[in-house]
C-alpha positions in Angstrom: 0.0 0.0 0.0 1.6 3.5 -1.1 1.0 6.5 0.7 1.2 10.0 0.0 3.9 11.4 2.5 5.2 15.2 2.2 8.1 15.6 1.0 10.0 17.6 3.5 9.0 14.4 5.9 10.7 12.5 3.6 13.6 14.8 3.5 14.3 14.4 7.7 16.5 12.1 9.8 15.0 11.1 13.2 16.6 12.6 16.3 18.7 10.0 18.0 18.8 10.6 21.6 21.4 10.0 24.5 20.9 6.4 24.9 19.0 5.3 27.8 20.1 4.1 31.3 17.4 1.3 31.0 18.7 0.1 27.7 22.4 0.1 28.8 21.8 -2.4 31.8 19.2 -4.5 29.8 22.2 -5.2 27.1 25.3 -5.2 29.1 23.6 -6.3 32.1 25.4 -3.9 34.5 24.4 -2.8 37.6 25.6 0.4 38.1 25.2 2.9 34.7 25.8 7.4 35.0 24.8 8.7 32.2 26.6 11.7 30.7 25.1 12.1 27.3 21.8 14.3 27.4 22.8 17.3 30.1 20.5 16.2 32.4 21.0 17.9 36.2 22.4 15.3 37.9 20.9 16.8 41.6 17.4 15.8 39.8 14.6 18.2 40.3 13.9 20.9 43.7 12.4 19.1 46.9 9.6 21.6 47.1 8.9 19.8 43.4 9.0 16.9 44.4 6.5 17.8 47.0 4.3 19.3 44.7 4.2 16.2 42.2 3.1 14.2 45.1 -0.3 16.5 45.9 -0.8 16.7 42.6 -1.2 12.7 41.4 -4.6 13.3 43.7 -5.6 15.7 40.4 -4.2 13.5 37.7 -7.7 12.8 35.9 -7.9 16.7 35.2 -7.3 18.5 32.4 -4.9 20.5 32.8 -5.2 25.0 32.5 -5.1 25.2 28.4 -3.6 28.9 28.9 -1.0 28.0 31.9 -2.3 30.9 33.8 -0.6 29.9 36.7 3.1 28.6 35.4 2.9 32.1 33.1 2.3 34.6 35.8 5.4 33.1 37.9 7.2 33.2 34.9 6.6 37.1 34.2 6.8 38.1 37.7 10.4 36.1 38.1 11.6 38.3 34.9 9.7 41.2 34.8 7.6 40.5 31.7 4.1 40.8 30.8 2.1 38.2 31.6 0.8 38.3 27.4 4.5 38.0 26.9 4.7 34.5 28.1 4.0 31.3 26.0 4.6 27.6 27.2 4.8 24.6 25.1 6.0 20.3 26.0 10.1 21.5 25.9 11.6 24.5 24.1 11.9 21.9 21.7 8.2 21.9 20.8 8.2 25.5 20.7 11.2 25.3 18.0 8.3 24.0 15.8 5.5 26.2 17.1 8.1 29.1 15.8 8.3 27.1 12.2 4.8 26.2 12.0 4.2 29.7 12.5 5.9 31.8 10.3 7.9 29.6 8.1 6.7 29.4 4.3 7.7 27.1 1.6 11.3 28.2 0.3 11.9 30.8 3.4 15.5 30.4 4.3 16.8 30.7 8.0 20.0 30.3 9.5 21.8 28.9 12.1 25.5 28.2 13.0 26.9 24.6 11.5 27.2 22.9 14.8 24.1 23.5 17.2 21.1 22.2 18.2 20.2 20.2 15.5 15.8 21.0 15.8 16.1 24.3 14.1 17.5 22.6 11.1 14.9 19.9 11.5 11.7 22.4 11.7 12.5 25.0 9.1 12.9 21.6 6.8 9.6 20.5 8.0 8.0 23.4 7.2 9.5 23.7 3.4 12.0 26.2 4.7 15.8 26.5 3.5 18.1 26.1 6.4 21.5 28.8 5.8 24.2 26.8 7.6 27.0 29.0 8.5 30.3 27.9 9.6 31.5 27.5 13.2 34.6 30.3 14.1 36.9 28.7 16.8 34.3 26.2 18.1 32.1 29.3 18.0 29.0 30.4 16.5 30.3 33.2 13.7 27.6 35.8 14.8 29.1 37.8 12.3 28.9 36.6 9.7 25.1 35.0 10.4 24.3 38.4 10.3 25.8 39.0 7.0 24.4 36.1 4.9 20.6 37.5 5.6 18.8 38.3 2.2 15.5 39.3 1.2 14.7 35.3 1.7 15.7 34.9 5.4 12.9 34.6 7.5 14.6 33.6 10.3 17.7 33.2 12.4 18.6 31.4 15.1 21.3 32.0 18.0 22.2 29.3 20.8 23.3 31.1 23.2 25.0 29.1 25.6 25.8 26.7 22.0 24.8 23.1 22.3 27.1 21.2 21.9 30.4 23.2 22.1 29.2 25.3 25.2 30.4 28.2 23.7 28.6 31.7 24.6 28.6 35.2 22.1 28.5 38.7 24.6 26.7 41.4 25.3 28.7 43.8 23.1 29.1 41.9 20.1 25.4 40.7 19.8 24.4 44.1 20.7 26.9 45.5 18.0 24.6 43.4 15.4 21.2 43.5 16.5 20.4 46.5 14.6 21.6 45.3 11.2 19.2 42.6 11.6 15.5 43.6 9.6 12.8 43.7 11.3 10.8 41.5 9.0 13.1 38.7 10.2 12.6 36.6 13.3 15.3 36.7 15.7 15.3 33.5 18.3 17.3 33.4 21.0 17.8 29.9 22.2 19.0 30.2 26.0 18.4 26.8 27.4 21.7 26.7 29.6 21.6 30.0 30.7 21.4 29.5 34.1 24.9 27.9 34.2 26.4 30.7 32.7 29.1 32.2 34.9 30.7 34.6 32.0 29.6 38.4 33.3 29.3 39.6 30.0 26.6 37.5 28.9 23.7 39.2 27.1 20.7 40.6 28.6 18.2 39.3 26.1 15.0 40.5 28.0 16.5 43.6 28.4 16.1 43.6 24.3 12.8 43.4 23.7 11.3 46.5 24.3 14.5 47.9 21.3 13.6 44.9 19.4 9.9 43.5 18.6 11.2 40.6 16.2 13.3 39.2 19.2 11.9 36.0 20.9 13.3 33.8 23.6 13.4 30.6 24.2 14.1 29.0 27.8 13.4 25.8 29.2 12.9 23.6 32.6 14.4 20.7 31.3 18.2 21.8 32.7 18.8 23.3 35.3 15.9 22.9 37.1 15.8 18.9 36.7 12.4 18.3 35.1 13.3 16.9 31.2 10.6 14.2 31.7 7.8 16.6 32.2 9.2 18.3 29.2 8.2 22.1 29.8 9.8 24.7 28.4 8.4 28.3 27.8 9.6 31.5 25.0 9.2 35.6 25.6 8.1 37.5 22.8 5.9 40.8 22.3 2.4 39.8 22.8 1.6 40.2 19.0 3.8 37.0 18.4 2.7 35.1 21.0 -0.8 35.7 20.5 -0.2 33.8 17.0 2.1 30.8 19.1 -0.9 30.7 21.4 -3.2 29.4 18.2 -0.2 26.9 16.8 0.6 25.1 20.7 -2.4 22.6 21.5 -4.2 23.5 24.8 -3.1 20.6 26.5 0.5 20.4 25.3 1.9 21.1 29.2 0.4 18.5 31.5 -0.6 19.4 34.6 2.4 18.3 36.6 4.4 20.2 34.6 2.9 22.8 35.1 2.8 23.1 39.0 6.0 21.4 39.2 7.6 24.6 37.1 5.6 27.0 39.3 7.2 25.6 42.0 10.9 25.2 40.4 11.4 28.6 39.1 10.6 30.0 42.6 13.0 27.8 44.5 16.2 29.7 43.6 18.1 28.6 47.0 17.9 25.3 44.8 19.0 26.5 41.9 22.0 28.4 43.1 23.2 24.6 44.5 22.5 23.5 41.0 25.1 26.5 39.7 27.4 26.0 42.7 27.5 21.9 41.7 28.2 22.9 38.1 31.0 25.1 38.6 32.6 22.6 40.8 32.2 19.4 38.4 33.4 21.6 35.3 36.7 22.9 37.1 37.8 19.4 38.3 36.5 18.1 34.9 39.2 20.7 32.9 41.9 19.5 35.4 41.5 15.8 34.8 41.6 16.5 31.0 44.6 18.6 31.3 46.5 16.0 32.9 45.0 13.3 30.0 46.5 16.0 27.5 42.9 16.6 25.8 41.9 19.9 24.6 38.5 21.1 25.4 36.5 24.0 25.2 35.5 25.7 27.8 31.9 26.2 28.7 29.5 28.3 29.9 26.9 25.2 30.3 26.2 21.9 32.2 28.5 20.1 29.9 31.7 19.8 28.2 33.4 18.8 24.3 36.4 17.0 24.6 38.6 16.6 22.0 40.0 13.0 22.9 42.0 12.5 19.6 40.8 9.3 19.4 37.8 7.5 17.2 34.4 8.6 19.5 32.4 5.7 18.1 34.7 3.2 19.7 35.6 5.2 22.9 31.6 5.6 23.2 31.1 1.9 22.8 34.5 1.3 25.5 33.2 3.8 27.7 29.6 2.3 27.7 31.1 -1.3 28.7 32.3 0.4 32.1 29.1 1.8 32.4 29.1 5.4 31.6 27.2 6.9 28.7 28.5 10.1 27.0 27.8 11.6 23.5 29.9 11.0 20.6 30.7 14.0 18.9 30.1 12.3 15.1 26.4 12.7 16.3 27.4 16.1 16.9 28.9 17.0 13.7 32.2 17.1 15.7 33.8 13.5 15.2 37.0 12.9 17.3 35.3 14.8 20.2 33.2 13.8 22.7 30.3 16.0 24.4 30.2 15.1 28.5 27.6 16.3 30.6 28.9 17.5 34.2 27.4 15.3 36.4 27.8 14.8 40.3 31.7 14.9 41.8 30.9 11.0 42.4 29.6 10.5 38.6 32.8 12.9 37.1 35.4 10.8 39.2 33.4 7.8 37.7 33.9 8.7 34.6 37.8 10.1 34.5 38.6 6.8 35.9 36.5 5.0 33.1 38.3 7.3 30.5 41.8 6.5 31.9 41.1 2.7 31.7 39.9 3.1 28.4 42.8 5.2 26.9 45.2 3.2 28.5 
């Protein structure tokens, strides 16, 4: 039986992720597996969440609040946005496609750096768009010269900012420098997943932005830093024109209701968080000690996790490193083959992993 599939559909890879822990023991049956590979927090998720997950199985045959009223006026009260500014969808990753769905027509180009997360590419493809791959410059998205390559057919562009996967973060003066070059027919997203474990000073001020600039939107998430990837909840800022048109594209149920109060209660637990950015700091700094004594280059980060460049093949150090137990990412998934990306974990799961990495580069 033949069917009649789209072609951009046709057109896509499927998104392979970090492999998981379940799967590792079921093959290798191993007892003990840390997993490294998706930047997950290892400290999990606030106890005042966990808390609130527990009250709230006692409302699990509910629907859950189709406009997040709730989640979104914690959100623009923690960042001193309008409350019509807010829009919430399962992961920034859904929102990635709300943006496409949105405003993406057939033959629209967009662009994004060579080596990033690879949804945008995904999306604008889904949608009939043109993704505008630009370079990396030193393991670093080329701001520049994204900026330069917009024509009359770019629709929109896309900045990671801390960069998945190299960590890498652009500043305050040299986006700033740009911004205004930028039409204001074209979409600018800024993609700030990791940016609560930045510790650079000079990182933009994106919020700051969008009163200067109504084509800027920004994307943020709670599946990092504040430990809830399964619930998958992330949420964007934009003027309340945009979002009004996001607010048609998300379904009204796409954040469940434990995601929802378990959010809430996250982004309002910030003595949590700052043990979440006090734990990162700590696991990065031994982490660029113990590959300094290996001899492996790196690049340092401004995010929960860390490219290595191990000078060896990553397929087979993945699949070595897996038979000890730990999983990381291989950076030919990446784009970045000879590297690996590691996510910081707890001091216990970093030592875990140096000492699987030494036995396995022996």
């Amino acid at each position: 039986m033949s069917y009649s599939i789209r072609k951009e559909v046709l057109g896509l890879n499927m998104y392979h992720a970090g492999k998981p822990i379940s799967e590792v023991r079921r093959e290798l049956g191993l007892d003990q597996v840390i997993k490294l590979a998706s930047n997950e927090n290892p400290l999990g998720c606030s106890p005042k969440v966990k808390k609130v997950l527990r009250e709230t199985v006692e409302e699990a045959q509910l629907y859950p609040d189709a406009s997040n009223f709730d989640l979104k006026e914690v959100i623009s009260k923690q960042l001193g946005v309008k409350h019509n500014q807010v829009f919430c969808g399962a992961g920034s990753d859904l929102l990635i496609r709300v943006i496409c769905s949105t405003f993406i027509n057939i033959g629209d180009e967009s662009i994004m750096p060579e080596i990033t997360f690879p949804r945008y590419n995904d999306a604008v493809k889904l949608m009939g768009g043109i993704p505008v791959v630009i370079p990396m410059k030193n393991n670093g998205v080329d701001i520049q010269k994204m900026v330069d390559s917009i024509t009359a057919k770019t629709n929109i562009i896309w900045f990671c900012n801390p960069n998945n996967p190299t960590g890498t973060i652009f500043r305050k003066a040299e986006i700033e420098k740009l911004l205004p070059r930028i039409p204001k027919n074209v979409l600018i997203v800024m993609d700030e997943a990791y940016m609560e474990y930045v510790t650079d000073k000079e990182y933009p001020d994106s919020i700051g932005l969008l009163k200067q600039y109504p084509n800027l939107i920004i994307l943020r998430t709670f599946s990092k830093a504040y430990g809830l990837a399964s619930l998958r909840c992330g949420y964007g800022i934009a003027q309340e024109d945009l979002v009004k048109y996001f607010n048609t594209v998300t379904g009204p149920f796409d954040v469940n209701l434990f995601a929802q109060k378990a959010a809430s209660t996250a982004m309002q637990d910030r003595e949590f968080l700052k043990l979440v950015y006090e734990t990162n700091i700590q696991g990065r700094d031994y982490l660029y000690k113990s590959f300094e004594k290996l001899s492996m280059p790196y690049i340092e980060t401004n995010a929960n996790f860390i490219m290595v460049n191990t000078k060896l093949d990553d397929k087979e150090l993945f699949n070595n490193l897996i038979k000890k137990g730990i999983i990381i990412r291989p950076g030919y998934m990446l784009g970045m083959p000879g590297w690996i990306r590691v996510s910081i974990g707890t001091m216990y799961e970093n030592k875990k992993f140096i000492e699987a990495l030494n036995k396995v580069t022996e």
